[in-house]
LOMARDO-921583 format. One record per residue (C-alpha): x, y, z; residue in one letter; residue number from 0; chain. Coordinates in nm, 3 decimals, always signed. Example, Ala and Ser with C-alpha at 12.3 -4.5 7.8 and 13.67 -1.06 7.14 Angstrom:
// LOMARDO-921583
{x +1.230 | y -0.450 | z +0.780 | kevo a | rovo 0 | lolo A}
{x +1.367 | y -0.106 | z +0.714 | kevo s | rovo 1 | lolo A}
END
This chain:
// LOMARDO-921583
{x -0.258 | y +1.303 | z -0.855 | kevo x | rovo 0 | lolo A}
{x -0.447 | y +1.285 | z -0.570 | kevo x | rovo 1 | lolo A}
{x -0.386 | y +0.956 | z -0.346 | kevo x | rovo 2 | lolo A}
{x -0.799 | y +0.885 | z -0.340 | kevo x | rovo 3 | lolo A}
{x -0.745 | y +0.833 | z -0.721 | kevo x | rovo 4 | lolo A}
{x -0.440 | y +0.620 | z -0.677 | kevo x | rovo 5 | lolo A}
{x -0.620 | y +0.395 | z -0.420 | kevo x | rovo 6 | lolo A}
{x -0.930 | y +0.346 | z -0.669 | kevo x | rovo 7 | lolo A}
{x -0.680 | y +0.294 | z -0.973 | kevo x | rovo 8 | lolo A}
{x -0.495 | y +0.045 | z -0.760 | kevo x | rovo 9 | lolo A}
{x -0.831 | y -0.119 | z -0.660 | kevo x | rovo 10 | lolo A}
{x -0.931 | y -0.109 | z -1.044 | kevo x | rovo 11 | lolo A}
{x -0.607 | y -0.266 | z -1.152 | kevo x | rovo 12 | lolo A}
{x -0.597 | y -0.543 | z -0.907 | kevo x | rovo 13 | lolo A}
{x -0.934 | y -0.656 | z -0.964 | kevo x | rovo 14 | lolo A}
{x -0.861 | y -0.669 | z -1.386 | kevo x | rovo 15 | lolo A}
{x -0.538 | y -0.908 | z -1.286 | kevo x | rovo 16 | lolo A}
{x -0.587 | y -1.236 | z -1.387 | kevo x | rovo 17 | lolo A}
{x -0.220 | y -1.349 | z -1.394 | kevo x | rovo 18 | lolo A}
{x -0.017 | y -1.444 | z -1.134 | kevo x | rovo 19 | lolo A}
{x +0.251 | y -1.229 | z -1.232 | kevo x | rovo 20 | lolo A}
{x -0.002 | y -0.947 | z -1.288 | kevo x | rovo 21 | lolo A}
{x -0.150 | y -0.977 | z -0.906 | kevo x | rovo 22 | lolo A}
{x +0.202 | y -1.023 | z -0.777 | kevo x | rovo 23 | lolo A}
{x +0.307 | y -0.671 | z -0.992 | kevo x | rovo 24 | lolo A}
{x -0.015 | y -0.506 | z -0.834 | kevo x | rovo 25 | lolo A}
{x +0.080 | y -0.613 | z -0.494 | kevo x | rovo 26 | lolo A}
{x +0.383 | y -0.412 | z -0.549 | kevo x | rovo 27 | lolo A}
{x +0.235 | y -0.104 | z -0.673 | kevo x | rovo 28 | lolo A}
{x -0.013 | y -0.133 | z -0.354 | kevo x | rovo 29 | lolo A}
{x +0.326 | y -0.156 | z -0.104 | kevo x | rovo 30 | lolo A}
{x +0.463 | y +0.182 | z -0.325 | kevo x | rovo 31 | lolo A}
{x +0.167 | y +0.353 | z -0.287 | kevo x | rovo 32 | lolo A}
{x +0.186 | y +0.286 | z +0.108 | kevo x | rovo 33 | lolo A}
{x +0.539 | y +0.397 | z +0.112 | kevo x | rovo 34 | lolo A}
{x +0.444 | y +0.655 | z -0.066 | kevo x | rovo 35 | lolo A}
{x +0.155 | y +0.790 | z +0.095 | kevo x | rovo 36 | lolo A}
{x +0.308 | y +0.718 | z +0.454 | kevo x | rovo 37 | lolo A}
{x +0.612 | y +0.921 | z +0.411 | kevo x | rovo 38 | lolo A}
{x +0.382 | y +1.239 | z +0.225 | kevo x | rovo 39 | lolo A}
{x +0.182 | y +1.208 | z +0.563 | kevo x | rovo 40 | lolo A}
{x +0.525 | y +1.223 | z +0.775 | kevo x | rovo 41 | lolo A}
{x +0.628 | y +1.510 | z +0.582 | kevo x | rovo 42 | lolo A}
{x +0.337 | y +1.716 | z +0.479 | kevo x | rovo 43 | lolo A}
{x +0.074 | y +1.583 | z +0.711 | kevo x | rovo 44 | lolo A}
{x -0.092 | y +1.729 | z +1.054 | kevo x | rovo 45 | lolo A}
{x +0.187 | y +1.696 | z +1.277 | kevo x | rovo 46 | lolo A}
{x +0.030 | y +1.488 | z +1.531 | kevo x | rovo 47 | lolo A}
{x -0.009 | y +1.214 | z +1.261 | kevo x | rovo 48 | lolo A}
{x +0.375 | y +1.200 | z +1.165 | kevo x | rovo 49 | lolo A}
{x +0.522 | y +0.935 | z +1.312 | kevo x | rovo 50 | lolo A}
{x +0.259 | y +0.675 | z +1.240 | kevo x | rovo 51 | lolo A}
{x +0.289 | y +0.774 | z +0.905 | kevo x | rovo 52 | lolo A}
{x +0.676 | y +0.742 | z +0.912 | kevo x | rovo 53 | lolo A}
{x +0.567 | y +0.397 | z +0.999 | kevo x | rovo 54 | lolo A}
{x +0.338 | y +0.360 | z +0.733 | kevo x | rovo 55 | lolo A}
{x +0.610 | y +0.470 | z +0.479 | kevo x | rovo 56 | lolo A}
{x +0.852 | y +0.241 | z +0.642 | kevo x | rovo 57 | lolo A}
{x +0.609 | y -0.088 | z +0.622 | kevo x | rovo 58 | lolo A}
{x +0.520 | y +0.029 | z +0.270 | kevo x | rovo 59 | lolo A}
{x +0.884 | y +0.016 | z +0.183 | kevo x | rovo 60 | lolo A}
{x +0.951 | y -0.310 | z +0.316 | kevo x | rovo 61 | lolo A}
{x +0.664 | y -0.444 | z +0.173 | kevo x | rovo 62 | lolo A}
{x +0.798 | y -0.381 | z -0.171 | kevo x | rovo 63 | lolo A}
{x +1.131 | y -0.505 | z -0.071 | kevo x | rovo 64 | lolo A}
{x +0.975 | y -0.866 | z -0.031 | kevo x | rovo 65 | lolo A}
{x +0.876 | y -0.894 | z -0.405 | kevo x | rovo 66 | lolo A}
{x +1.150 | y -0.955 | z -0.626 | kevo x | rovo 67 | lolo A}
{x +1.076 | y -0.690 | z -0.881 | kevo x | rovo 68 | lolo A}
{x +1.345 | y -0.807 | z -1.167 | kevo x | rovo 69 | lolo A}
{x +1.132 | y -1.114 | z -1.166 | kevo x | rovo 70 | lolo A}
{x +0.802 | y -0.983 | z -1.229 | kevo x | rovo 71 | lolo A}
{x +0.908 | y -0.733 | z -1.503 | kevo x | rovo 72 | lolo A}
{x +1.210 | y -0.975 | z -1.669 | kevo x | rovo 73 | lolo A}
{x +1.597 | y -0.894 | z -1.539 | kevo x | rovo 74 | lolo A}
{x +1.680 | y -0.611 | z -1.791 | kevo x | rovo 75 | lolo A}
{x +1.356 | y -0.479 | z -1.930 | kevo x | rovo 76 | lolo A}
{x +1.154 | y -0.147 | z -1.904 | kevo x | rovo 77 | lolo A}
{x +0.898 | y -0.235 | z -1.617 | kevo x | rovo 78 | lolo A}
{x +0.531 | y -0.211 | z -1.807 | kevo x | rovo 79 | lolo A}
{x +0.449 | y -0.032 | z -1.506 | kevo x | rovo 80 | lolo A}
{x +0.594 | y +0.255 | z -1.356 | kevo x | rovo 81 | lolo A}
{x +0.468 | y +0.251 | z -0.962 | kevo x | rovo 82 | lolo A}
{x +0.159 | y +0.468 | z -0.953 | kevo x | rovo 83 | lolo A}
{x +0.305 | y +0.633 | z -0.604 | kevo x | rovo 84 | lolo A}
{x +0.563 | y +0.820 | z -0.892 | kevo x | rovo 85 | lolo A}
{x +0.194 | y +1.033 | z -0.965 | kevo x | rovo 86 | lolo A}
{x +0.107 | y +1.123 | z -0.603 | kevo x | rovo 87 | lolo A}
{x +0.130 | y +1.438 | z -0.550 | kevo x | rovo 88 | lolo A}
{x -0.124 | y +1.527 | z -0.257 | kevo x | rovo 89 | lolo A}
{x -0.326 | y +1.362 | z -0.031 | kevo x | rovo 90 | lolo A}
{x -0.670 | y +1.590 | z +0.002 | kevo x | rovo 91 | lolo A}
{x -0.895 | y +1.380 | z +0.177 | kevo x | rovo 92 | lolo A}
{x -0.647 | y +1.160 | z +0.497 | kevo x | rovo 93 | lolo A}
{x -0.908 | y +0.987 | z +0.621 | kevo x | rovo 94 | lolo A}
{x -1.095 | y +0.860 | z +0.287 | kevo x | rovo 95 | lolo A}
{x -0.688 | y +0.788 | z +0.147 | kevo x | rovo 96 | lolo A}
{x -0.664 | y +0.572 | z +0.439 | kevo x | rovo 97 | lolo A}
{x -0.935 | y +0.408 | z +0.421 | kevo x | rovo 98 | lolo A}
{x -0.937 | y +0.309 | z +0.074 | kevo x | rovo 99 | lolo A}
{x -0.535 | y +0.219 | z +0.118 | kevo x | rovo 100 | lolo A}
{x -0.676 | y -0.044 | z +0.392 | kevo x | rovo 101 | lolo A}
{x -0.909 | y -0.163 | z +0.166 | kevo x | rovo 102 | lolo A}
{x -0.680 | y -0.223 | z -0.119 | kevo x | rovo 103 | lolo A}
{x -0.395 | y -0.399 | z +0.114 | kevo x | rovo 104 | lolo A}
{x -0.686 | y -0.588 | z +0.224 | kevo x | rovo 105 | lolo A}
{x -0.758 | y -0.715 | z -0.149 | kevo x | rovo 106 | lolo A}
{x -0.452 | y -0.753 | z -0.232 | kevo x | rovo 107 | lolo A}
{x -0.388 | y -1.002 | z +0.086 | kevo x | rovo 108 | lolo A}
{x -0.705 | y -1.212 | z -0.063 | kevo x | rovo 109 | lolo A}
{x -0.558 | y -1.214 | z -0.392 | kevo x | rovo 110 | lolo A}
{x -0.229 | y -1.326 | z -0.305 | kevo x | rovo 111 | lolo A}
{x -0.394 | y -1.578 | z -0.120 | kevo x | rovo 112 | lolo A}
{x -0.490 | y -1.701 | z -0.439 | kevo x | rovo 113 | lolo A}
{x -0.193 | y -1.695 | z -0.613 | kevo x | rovo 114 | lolo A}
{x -0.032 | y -1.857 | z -0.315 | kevo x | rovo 115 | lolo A}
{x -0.259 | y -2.166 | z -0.297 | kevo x | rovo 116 | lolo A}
{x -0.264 | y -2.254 | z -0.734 | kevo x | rovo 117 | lolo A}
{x +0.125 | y -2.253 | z -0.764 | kevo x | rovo 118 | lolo A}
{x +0.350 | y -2.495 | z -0.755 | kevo x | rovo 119 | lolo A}
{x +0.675 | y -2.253 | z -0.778 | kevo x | rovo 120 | lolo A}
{x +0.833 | y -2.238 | z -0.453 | kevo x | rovo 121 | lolo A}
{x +0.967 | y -1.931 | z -0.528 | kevo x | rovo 122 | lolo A}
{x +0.636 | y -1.745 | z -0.588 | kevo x | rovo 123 | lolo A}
{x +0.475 | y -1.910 | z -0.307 | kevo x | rovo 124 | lolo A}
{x +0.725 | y -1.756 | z -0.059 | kevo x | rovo 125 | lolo A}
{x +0.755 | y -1.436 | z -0.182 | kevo x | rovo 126 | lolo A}
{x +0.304 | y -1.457 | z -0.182 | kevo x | rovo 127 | lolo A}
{x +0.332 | y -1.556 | z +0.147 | kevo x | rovo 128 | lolo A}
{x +0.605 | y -1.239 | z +0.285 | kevo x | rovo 129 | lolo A}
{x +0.402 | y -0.996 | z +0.082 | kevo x | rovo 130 | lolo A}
{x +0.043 | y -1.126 | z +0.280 | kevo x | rovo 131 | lolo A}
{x +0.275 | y -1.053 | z +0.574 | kevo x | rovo 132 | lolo A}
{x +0.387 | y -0.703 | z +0.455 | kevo x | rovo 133 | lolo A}
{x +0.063 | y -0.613 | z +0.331 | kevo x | rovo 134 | lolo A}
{x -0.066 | y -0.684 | z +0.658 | kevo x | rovo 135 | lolo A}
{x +0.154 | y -0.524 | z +0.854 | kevo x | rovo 136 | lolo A}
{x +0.087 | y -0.175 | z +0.632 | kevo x | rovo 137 | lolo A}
{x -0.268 | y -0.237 | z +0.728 | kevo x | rovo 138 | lolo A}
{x -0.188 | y -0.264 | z +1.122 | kevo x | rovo 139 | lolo A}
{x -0.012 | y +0.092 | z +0.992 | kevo x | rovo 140 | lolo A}
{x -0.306 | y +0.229 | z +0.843 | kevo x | rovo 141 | lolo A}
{x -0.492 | y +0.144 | z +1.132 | kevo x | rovo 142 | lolo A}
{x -0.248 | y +0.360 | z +1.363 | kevo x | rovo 143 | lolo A}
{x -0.267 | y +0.638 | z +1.144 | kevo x | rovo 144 | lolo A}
{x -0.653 | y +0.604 | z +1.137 | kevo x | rovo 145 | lolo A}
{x -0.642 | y +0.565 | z +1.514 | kevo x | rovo 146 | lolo A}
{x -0.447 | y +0.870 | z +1.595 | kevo x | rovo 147 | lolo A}
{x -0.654 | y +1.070 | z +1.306 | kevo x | rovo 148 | lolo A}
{x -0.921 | y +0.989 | z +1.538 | kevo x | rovo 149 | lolo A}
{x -0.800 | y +1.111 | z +1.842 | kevo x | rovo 150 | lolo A}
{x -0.699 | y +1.450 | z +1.659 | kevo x | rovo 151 | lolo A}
{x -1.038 | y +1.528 | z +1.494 | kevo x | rovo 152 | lolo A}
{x -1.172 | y +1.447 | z +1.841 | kevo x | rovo 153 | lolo A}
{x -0.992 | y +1.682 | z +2.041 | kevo x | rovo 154 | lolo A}
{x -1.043 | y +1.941 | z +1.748 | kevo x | rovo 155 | lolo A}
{x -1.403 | y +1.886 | z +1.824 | kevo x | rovo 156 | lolo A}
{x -1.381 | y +1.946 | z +2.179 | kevo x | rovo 157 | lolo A}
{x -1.153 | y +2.253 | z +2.149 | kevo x | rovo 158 | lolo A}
{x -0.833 | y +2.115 | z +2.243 | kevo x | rovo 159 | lolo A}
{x -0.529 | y +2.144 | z +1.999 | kevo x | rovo 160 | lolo A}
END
């Protein structure tokens, strides 16, 4: 699936969680889906956008490492939700993929903001408060990727490779 699609089903998700647990579990799928879409970009992508995106993929990854994923789906159990990022199989459109993954990190910082500020488990509260961290640090990555995309479509433009 295309990772425009994933973005918007991300997007779609996140805005239908009402649970903590549920915003927490889509703040996970939107750090897989960076990882995910970062290291597609480092392998598949125009060349000149490769190592941001290694980047990307790397932030992405440790963005999902700061959400204790046992928790959210139950030690032992089948997760409910297998990470969207499994589906990705191109990325058509870099720019608009990009942009919508910023937007969605962006949301999901806001909404973990939420969660952050109504609970009274420590636990959660920390692990809200790394993943507003990691999902701003995937958007600083986004915005490198975006940056350099930038400078490549520009030089394109003006004839130089």
């Amino acid at each position: 699936m295309d990772a425009v699609r994933l973005i918007a089903a991300g997007r779609h998700a996140l805005a239908q969680s009402g649970a903590a647990m549920d915003i927490v579990g889509e703040a996970w799928q939107a750090q897989a889906l960076t990882q995910g879409i970062g290291s597609w970009l480092a392998v598949t992508g125009p060349p000149e956008l490769r190592s941001e995106a290694r980047g990307l993929g790397e932030a992405g990854g440790r963005g999902c490492g700061v959400l204790d994923r046992a928790a959210l789906i139950g030690e032992g159990s089948t997760p409910d939700y297998p990470p969207r990022a499994a589906q990705l199989t191109e990325v058509a459109d870099v720019r608009q993929a990009l942009l919508g993954l910023q937007a969605l990190l962006g949301e999901v910082g806001i909404a973990l903001v939420g969660v952050a500020c109504a609970t009274d488990d420590e636990s959660l509260y920390w692990q809200c408060i790394e993943s507003i961290d990691a999902a701003d640090e995937s958007s600083d990555r986004v915005r490198a990727v975006l940056r350099r995309l930038t400078v490549r479509e520009r030089g394109s433009a003006s004839g130089v490779a």
